[in-house]
C-alpha positions as CSV (number, residue, x, y, z in Angstrom):
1,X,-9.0,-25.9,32.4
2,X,-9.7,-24.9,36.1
3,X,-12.9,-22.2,36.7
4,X,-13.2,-20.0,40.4
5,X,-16.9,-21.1,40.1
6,X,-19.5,-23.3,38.5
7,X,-20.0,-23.0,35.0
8,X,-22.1,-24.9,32.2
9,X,-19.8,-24.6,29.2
10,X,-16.4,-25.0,28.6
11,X,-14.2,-21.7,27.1
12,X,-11.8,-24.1,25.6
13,X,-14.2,-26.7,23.6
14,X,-17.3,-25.0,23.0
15,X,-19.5,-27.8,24.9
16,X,-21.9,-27.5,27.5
17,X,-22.0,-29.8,30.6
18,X,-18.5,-31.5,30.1
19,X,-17.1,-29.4,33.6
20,X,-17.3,-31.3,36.4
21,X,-16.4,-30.7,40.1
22,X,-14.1,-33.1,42.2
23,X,-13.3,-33.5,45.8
24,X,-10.2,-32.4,46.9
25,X,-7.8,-35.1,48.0
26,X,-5.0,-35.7,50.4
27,X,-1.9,-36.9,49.1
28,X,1.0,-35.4,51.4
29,X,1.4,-35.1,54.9
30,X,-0.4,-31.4,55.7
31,X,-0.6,-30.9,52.2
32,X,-4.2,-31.2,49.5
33,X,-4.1,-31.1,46.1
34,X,-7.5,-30.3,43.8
35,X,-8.0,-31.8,40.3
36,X,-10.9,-31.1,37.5
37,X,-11.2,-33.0,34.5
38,X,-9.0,-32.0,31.6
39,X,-7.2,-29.2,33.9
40,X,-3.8,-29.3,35.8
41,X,-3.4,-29.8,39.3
42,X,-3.9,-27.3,42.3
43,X,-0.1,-26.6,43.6
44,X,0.0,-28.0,47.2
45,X,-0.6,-26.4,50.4
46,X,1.1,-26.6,53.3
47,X,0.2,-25.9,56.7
48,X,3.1,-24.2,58.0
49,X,2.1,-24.1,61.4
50,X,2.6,-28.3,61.8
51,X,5.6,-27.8,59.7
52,X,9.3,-28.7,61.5
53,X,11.8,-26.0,61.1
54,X,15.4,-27.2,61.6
55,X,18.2,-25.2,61.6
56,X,20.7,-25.1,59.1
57,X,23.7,-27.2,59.5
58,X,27.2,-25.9,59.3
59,X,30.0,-27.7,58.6
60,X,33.4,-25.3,59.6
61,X,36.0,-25.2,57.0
62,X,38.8,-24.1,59.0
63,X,39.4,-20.6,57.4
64,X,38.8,-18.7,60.2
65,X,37.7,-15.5,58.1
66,X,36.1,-17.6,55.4
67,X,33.5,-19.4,59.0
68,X,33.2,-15.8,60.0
69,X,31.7,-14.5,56.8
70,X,29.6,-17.4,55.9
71,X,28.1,-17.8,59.8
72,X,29.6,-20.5,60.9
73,X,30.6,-22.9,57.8
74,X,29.1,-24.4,54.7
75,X,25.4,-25.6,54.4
76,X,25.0,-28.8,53.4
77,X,23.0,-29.2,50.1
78,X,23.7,-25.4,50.0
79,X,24.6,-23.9,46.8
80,X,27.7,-20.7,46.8
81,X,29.1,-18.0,44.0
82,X,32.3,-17.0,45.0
83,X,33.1,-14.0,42.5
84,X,36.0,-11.7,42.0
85,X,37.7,-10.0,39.4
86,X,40.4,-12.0,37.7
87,X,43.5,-12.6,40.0
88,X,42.1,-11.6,43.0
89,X,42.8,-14.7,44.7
90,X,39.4,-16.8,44.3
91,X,41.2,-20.1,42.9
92,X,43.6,-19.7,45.5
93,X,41.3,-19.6,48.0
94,X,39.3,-22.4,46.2
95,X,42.0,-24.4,46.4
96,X,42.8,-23.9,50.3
97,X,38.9,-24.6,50.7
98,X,39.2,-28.2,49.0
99,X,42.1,-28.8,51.1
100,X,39.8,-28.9,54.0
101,X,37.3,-31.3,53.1
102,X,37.5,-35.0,52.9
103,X,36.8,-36.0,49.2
104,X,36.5,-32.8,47.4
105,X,34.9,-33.1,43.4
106,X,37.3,-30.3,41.3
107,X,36.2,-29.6,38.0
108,X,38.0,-26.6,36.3
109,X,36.8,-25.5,32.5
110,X,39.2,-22.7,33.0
111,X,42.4,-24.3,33.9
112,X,44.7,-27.8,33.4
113,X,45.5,-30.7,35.3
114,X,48.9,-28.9,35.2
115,X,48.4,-26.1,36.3
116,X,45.9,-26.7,39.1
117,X,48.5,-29.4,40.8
118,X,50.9,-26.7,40.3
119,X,48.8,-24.2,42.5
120,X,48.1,-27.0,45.1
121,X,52.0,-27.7,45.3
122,X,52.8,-24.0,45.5
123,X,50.3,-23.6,48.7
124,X,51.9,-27.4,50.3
125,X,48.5,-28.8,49.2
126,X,48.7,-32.5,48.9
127,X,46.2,-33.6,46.0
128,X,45.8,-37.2,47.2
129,X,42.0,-36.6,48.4
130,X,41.1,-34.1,45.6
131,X,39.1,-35.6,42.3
132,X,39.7,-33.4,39.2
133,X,38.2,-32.9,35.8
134,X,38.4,-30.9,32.9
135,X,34.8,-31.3,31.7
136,X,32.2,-28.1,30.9
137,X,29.6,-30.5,30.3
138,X,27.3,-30.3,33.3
139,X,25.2,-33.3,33.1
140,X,28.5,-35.3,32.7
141,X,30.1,-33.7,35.8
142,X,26.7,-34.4,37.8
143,X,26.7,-37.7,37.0
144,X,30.4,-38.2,38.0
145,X,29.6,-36.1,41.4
146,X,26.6,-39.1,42.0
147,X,29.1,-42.0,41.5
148,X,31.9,-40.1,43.7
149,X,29.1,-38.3,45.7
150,X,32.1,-35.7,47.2
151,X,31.7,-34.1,50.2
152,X,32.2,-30.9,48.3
153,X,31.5,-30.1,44.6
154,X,33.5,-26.7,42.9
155,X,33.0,-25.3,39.8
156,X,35.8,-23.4,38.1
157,X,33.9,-21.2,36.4
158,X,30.4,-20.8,35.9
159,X,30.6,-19.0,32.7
160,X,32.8,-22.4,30.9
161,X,30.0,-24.7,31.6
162,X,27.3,-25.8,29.6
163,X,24.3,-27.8,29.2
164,X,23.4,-30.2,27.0
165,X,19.8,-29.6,25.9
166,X,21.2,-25.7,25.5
167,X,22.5,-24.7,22.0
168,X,24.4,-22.0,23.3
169,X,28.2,-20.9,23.7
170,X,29.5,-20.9,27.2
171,X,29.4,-17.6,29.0
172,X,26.2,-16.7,27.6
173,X,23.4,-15.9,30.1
174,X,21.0,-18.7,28.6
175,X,24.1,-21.2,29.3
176,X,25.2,-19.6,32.7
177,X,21.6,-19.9,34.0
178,X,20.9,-23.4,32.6
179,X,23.8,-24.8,34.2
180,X,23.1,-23.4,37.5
181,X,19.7,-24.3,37.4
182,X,21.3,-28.1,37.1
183,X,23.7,-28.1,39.8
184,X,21.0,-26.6,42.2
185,X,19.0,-29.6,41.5
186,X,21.7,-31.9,42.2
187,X,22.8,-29.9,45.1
188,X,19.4,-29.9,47.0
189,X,18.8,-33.4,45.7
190,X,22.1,-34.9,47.2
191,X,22.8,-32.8,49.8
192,X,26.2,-32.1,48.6
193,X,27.2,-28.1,48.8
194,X,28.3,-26.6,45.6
195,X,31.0,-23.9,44.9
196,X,30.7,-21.7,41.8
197,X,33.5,-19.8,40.6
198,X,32.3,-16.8,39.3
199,X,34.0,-13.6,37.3
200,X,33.2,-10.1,37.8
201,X,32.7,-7.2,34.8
202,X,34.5,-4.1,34.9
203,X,31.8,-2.4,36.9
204,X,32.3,-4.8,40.0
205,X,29.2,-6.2,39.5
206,X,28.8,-10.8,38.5
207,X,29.0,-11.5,35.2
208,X,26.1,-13.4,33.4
209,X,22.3,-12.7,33.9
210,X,21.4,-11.2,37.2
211,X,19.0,-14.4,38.0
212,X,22.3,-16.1,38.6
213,X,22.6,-13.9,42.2
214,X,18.9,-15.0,43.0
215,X,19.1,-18.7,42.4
216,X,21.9,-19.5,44.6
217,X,22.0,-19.2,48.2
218,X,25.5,-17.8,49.3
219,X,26.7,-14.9,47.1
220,X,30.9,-14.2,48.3
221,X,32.7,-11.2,46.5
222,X,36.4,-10.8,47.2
223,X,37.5,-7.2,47.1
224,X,41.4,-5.4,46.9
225,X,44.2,-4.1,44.8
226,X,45.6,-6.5,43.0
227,X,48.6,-4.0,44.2
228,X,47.8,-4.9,47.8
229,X,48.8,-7.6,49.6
230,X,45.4,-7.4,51.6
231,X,41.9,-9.2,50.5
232,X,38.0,-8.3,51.9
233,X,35.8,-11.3,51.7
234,X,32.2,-10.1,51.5
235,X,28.7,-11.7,51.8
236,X,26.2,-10.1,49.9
237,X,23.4,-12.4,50.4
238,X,23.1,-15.4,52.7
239,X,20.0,-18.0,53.8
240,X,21.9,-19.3,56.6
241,X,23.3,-16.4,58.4
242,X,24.1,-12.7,58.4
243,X,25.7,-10.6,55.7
244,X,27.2,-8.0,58.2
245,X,30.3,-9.7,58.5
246,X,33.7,-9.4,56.3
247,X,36.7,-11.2,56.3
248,X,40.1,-9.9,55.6
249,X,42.9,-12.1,54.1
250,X,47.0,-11.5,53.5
251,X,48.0,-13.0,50.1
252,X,51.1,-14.5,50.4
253,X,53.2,-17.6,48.5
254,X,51.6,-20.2,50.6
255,X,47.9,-18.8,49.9
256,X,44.8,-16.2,51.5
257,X,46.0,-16.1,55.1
258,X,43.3,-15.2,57.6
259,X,44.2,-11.5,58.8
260,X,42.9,-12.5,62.7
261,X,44.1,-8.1,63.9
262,X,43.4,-6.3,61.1
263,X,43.4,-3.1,63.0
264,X,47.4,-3.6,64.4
265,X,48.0,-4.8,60.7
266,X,46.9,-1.7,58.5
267,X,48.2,0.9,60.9
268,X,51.8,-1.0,61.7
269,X,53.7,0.7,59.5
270,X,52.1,4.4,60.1
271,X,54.3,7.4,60.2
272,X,53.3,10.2,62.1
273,X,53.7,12.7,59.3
274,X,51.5,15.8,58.2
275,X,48.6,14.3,55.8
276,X,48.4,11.3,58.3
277,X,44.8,10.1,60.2
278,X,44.0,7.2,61.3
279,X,40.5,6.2,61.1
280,X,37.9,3.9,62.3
281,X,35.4,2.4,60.3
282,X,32.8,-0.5,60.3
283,X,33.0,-3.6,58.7
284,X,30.3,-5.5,59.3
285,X,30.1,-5.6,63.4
286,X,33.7,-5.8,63.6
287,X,35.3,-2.2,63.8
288,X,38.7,-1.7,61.9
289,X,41.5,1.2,62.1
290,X,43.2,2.3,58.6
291,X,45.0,4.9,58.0
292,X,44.2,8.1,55.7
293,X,46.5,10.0,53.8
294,X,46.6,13.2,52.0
295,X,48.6,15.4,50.3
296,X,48.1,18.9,49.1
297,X,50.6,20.7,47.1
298,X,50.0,23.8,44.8
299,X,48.6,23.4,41.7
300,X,50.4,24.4,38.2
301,X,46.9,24.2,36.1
302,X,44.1,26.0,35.9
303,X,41.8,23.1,37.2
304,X,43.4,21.6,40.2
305,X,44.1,17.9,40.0
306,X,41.9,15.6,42.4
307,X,42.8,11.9,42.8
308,X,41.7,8.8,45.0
309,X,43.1,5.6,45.7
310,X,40.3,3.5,48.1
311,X,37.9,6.9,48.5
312,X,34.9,8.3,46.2
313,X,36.2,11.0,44.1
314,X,32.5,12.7,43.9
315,X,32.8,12.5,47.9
316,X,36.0,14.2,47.7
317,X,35.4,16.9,45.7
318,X,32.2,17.9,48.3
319,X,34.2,17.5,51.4
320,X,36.9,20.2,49.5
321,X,34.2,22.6,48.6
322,X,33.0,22.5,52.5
323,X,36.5,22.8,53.3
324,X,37.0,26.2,51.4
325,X,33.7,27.7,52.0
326,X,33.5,26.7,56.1
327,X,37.3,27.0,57.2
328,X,39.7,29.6,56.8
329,X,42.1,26.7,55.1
330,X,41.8,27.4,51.1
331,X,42.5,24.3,49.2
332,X,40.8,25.3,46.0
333,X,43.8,26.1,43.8
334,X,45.8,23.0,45.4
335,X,46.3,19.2,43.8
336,X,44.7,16.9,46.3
337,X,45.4,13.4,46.5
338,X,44.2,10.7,48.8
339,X,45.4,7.1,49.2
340,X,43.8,4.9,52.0
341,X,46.7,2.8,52.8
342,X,46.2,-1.3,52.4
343,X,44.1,-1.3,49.6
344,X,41.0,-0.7,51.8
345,X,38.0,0.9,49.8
346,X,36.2,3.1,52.4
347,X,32.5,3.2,51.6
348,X,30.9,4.8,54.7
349,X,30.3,8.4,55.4
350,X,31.9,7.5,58.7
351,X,35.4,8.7,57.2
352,X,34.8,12.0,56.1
353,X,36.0,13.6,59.3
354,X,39.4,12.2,59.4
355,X,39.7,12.8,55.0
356,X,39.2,16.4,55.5
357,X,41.1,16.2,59.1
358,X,44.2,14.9,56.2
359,X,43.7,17.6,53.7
360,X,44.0,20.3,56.2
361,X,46.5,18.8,57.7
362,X,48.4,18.5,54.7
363,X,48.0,21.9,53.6
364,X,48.9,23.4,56.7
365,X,52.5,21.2,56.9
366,X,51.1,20.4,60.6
367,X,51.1,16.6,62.0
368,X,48.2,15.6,64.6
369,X,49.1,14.0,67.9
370,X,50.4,10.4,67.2
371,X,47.7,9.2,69.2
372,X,44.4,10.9,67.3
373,X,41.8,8.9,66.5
374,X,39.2,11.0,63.6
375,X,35.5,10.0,62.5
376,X,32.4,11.6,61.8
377,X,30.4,12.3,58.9
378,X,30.4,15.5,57.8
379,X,26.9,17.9,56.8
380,X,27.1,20.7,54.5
381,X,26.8,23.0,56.8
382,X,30.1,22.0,58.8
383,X,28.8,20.8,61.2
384,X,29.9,16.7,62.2
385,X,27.3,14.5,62.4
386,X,26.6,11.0,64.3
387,X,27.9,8.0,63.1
388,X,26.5,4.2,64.0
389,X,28.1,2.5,66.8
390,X,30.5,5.3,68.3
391,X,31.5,3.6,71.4
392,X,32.3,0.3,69.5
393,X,35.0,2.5,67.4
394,X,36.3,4.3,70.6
395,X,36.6,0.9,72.4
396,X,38.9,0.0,69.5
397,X,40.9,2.8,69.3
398,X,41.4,2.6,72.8
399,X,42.5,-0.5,72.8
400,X,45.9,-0.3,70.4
401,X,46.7,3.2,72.1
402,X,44.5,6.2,70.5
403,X,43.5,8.6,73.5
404,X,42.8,11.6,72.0
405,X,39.7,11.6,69.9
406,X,37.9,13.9,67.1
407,X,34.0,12.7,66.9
408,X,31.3,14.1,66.5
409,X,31.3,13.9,70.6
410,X,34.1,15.9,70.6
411,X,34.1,18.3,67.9
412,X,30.6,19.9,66.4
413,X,32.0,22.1,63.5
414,X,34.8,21.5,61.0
415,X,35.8,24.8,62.1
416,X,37.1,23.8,65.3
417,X,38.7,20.5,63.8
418,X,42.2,21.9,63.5
């Protein structure tokens, strides 16, 4: 037992004069450790300002979108969830990822020997390099990874692997955060980076304990319809880089191909129709054009039908109510739906603008100029607010063709948008 100060008797035994104080001692480079008799050991201290920072080493994989997202490459030693909700394209893009690396360690709980050489044939993946297992066992798969030593160890999934000195099923949060605990140790121990497969619940959020997020260092989420043919790769925490950037994937036969113009990409296949606006918003740094559509039609019920596909349908339902009471356009006892086409979710305010700029369009059968650009967020009061980095999303516009546009530069009321 370990006392701030002197004392004469002991709180554990009972005895008097049986504490005695020692002299602490160095046994680490910048570091001293303290020890009293029949007590544990001081932790460490380190004296930061003599202690070398290096800076993390990346290692590029080749995906384009996949380097962008993770700053650069994988960490060495580093450990990374990749989650996403079931067909989303993670294996897929698993499986592209081993492709690049020398000697890559494959386990899969999930899947067969069968079936993964299947996926690897149907992307023109040759599996000559690639080591596979079936096991869930994780102290067997880390002692296979330490006789192979791979330059890259995945784990398809998390939630099928166990460990041995757990009595518990696979999936459960004790298993799920004993076996990561184990594979961080190897990772950091060997320097090999690890790749955990992870699933999603039907809230979005990774399934198994949320400790899971805080013990590894790279959390990836992929994002999409399953409809879609387009995929948002998105970093929500990272120790070697930033988590402002996204990356945007096409899936096709032959895998997740990097999408290098998203902007041309989503808006190719635009129509200049009434319910039409294209968009800007921010991903990241990068800033991306999609296009908004609307459509307003009568309603036949007594409480008007409201529907989203990629928007917030509480947001909606406040940018219609400021619609009614601030503008002389009445959409109250109309349906309203809006789709944002490519399977893009829009999350910032950024878009209200050019959603309401759609409804009203709709509803008054009138098409904006081809080349309109909309965005601005929109206060209850009318009036258009700011948005962050304006001149990046005019720049863009610019750039594939949009001369006239609708900001909060431009326009101050809602009144005045149409």
């Amino acid at each position: 037992m370990q006392y701030a100060r002197w004392q004469g008797r002991c709180n554990e035994c009972g005895k008097w004069g049986t504490i005695e104080e020692e002299q602490t001692i160095a046994f680490a480079a910048g570091s001293q450790k303290t020890k009293s008799k029949g007590g544990a050991s001081l932790a460490p201290i380190v004296d930061l300002a003599s202690a070398s920072a290096e800076p993390a080493k990346h290692t590029l994989t080749n995906i384009s979108e996949l380097d962008r997202v993770l700053s650069g490459g994988v960490v060495s030693g580093s450990v990374t969830l990749l989650a996403g909700e079931p067909g989303i394209g993670k294996s897929t893009l698993v499986a592209q990822i081993a492709s690049e690396f020398n000697s890559p360690y494959y386990v899969s709980g999930e899947e067969s020997q069968g079936q993964v050489v299947m996926r690897l044939k149907r992307l023109n993946i040759k599996p000559d390099n690639i080591s596979f297992s079936n096991a869930i066992e994780v102290g067997s798969i880390i002692a296979s990874a330490e006789k192979l030593k791979p330059s890259l160890l995945i784990i398809d999934s998390i939630q099928t692997m166990i460990a041995s000195e757990i009595d518990n099923l696979p999936g459960t949060p004790t298993a799920v955060r004993a076996a990561t605990a184990q594979l961080i140790g190897f990772a950091k121990s060997s320097n090999i980076p690890v790749l955990l497969i992870g699933q999603v619940t039907k809230d979005g959020i990774v399934a198994g304990p949320k400790t899971l997020e805080h013990l590894v260092d790279t959390v990836l989420t992929i994002e999409g319809d399953p409809e879609s043919q387009y995929r948002i790769l998105r970093a929500s925490k990272n120790r070697f880089g930033s988590t402002d950037e996204v990356g945007i994937f096409e899936m096709t036969e032959l895998g997740m191909i990097p999408v290098e113009n998203p902007s041309a990409r989503f808006i190719e296949e635009r129509s200049n129709n009434p319910g039409s606006v294209i968009t800007c918003l921010m991903e990241g740094t990068r800033p991306i054009l999609v296009e908004v559509q609307a459509l307003a039609e009568k309603s036949l019920f007594s409480n008007p039908i409201r529907r989203t596909s990629g928007y917030d349908a509480g947001r909606l339902q406040m940018l219609i109510a400021i619609i009614n009471k601030r503008t002389d356009v009445k959409v109250a006892g109309h349906d309203v739906y809006v789709n944002v086409v490519g399977g893009i979710k829009i999350k910032e305010h950024a878009a209200d603008l050019a959603v309401c700029a759609a409804i009203m369009s709709s509803v008054k059968d009138k098409a904006l100029p081809k080349d309109t650009i909309v965005f601005g967020e929109l206060g209850l009061g009318g009036e258009i607010r700011s948005v962050p980095f304006i001149d990046k999303r005019a720049n863009e516009a610019e750039r594939l063709g949009f001369k006239n546009k609708i900001t909060p530069k431009t326009v101050q009321s809602i009144k005045n948008l149409l």
